[in-house]
C-alpha positions in Angstrom: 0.5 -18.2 -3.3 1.1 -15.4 -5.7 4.2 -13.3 -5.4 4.0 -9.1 -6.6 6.6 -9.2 -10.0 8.6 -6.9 -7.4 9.5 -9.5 -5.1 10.6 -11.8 -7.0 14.2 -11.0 -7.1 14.0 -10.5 -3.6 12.7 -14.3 -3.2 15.8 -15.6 -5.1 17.9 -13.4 -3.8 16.8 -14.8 0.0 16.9 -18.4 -1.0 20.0 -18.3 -2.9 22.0 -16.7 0.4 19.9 -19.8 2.2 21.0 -22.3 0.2 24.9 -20.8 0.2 24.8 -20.6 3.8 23.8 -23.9 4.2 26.4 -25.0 2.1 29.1 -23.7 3.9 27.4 -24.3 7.1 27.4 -28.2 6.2 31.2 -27.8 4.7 32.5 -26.3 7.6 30.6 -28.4 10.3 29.4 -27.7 13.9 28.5 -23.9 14.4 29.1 -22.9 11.1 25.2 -23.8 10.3 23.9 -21.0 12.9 24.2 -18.6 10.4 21.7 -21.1 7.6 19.4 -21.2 10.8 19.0 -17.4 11.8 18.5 -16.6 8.0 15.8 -19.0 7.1 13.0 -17.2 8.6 14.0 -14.1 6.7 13.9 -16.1 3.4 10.4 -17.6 4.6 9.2 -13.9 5.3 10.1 -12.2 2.1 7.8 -14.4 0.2 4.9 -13.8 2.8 5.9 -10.2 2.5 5.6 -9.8 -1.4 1.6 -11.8 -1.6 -0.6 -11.0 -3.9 -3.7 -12.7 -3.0 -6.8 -12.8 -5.1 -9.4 -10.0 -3.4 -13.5 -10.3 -3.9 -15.4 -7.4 -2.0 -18.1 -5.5 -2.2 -18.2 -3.2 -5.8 -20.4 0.0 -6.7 -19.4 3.3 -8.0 -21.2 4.6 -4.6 -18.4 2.4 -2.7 -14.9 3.9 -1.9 -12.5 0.5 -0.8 -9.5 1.0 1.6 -6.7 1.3 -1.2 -4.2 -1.1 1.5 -4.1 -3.4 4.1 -3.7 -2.1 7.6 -4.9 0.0 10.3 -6.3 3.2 10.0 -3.9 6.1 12.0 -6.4 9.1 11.3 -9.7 9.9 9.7 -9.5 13.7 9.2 -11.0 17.2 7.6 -8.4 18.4 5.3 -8.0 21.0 2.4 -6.7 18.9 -0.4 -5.7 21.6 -3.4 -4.0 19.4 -5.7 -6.5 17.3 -7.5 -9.6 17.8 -5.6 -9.3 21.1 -4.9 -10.9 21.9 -1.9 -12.4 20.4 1.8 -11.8 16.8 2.1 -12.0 13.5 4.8 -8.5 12.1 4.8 -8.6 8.4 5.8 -5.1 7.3 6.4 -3.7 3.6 6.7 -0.4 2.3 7.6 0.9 -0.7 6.6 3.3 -2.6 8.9 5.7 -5.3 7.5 3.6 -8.1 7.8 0.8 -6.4 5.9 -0.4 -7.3 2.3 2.0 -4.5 0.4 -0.3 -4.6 -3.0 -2.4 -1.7 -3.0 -5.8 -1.6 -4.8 -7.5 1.0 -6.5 -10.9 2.2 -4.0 -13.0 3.3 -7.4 -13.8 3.0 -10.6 -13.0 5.6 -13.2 -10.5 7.2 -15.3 -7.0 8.0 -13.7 -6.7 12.6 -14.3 -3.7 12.9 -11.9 -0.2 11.0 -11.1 2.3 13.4 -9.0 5.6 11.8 -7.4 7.0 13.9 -4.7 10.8 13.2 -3.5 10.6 13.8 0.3 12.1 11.7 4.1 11.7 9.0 5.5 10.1 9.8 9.1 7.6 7.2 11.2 4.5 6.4 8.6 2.1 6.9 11.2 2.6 10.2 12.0 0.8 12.6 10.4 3.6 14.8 9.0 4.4 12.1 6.9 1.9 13.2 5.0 3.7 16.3 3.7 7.4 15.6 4.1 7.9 11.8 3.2 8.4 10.4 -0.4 5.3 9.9 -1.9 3.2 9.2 -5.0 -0.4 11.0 -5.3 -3.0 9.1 -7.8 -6.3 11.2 -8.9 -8.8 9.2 -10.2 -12.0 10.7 -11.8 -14.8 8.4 -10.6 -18.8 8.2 -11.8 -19.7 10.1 -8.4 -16.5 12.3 -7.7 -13.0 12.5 -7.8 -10.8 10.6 -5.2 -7.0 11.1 -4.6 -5.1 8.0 -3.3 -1.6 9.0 -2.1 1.7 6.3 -1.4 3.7 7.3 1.3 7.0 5.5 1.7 8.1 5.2 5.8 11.0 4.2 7.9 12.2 1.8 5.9 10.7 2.2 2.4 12.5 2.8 -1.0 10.7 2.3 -3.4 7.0 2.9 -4.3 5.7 1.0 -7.3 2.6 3.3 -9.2 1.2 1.4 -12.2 -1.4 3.6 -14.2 -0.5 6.6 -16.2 -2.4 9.8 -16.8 -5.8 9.0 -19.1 -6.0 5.2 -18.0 -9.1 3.1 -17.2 -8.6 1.7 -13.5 -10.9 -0.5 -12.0 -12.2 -0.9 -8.5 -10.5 -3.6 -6.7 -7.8 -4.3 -9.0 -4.2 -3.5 -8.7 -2.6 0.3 -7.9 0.7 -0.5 -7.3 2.8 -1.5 -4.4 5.5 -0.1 -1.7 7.9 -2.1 0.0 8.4 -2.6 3.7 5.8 -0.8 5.9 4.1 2.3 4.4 0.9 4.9 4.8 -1.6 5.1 2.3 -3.7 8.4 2.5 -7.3 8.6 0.1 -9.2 11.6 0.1 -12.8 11.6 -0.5 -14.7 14.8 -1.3 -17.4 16.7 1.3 -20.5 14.8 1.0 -19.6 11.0 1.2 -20.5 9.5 4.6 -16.9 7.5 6.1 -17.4 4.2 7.2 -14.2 3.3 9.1 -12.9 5.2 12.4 -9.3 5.5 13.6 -7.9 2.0 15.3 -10.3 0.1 12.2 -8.4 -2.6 10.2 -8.7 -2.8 6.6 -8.2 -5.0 3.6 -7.7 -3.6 0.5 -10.4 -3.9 -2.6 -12.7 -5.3 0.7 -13.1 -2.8 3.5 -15.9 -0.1 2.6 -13.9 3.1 3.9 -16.4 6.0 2.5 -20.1 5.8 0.8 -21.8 8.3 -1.4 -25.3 8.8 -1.2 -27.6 6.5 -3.5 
């Protein structure tokens, strides 16, 4: 199984406080190993948290892929001024913590936007999240429009991971980034592509068909 490059000082930190718990578990004898126990499903999670598994979908610049793994929370009209500057479909997904946490750019094309906004921490799914949590917004300029993908950190998110700059290629289905323990990813998709997922829809990123531009 592959592990993000973000998790993997997590993974050694979780097995090393397995391993020294167990130690002193067997040293002291008796009860002293209920603390080994309790933690070694936390040290089994964190790897299963930080997967990176290998995704083949469907590809076309008339597709637009769910960015994340999750559910979709809302599938709404929006006015989105920043990059695509103007009336947009908002198709939000949260991702709980036993989600895949790699996020995967929906389109092809050229990134023309990266803002990172400092902001709370409230409940993911909620909608305000939208405006007043931490977050990084990606435009990319694709072959049939532009498409904004936005990272929102949640309750217990710290740290969103955003790897393209300004003026780099980005392909469809390949790595965006990543945001640790349970987050929202919002993508914005102009007037005039038909959506393909409703709210209470699971997705899998570089996989799920969320939106579809005419042929």
């Amino acid at each position: 199984m592959s592990i993000a490059p973000e998790g993997r000082p997590f993974v050694l930190a979780g097995v090393l406080a397995l391993v020294g718990l167990a130690v002193v578990g067997f040293w002291m004898g008796g009860w002293w190993l209920a603390p080994a126990i309790g933690w070694a499903p936390v040290a089994a999670w964190i790897p299963w948290f930080f997967r990176d598994p290998s995704r083949a979908g469907p590809r076309g610049e008339q597709l637009v892929l769910a960015p994340a793994d999750g559910k979709v929370v809302s599938v709404v009209e929006v006015e989105e001024p920043e990059f695509l500057k103007g009336n947009a479909t908002r198709v939000s997904v949260f991702m709980n913590v036993f989600n895949v946490h790699v996020n995967r750019h929906p389109v092809h094309g050229t990134v023309g936007y990266r803002n990172y906004r400092p902001g709370r921490f409230v409940n993911a799914t909620l909608d305000k999240a939208s405006e007043d949590n931490e977050q990084m917004s990606l435009g990319i300029r694709s072959p049939r429009g532009p498409v904004l993908v936005r990272q929102i950190a949640g309750l217990v998110a710290r740290r969103i991971v955003t790897d393209p700059q300004v003026g780099d290629p980005v392909h469809q289905g390949e790595r965006l980034g990543l945001i640790r323990f349970g987050s929202r990813l919002d993508t914005f998709v102009p007037q005039g592509a038909s959506i393909r997922v409703r709210q209470g829809d699971r997705t899998k990123a570089g996989v799920t068909v969320i939106a579809e531009w005419p042929s």
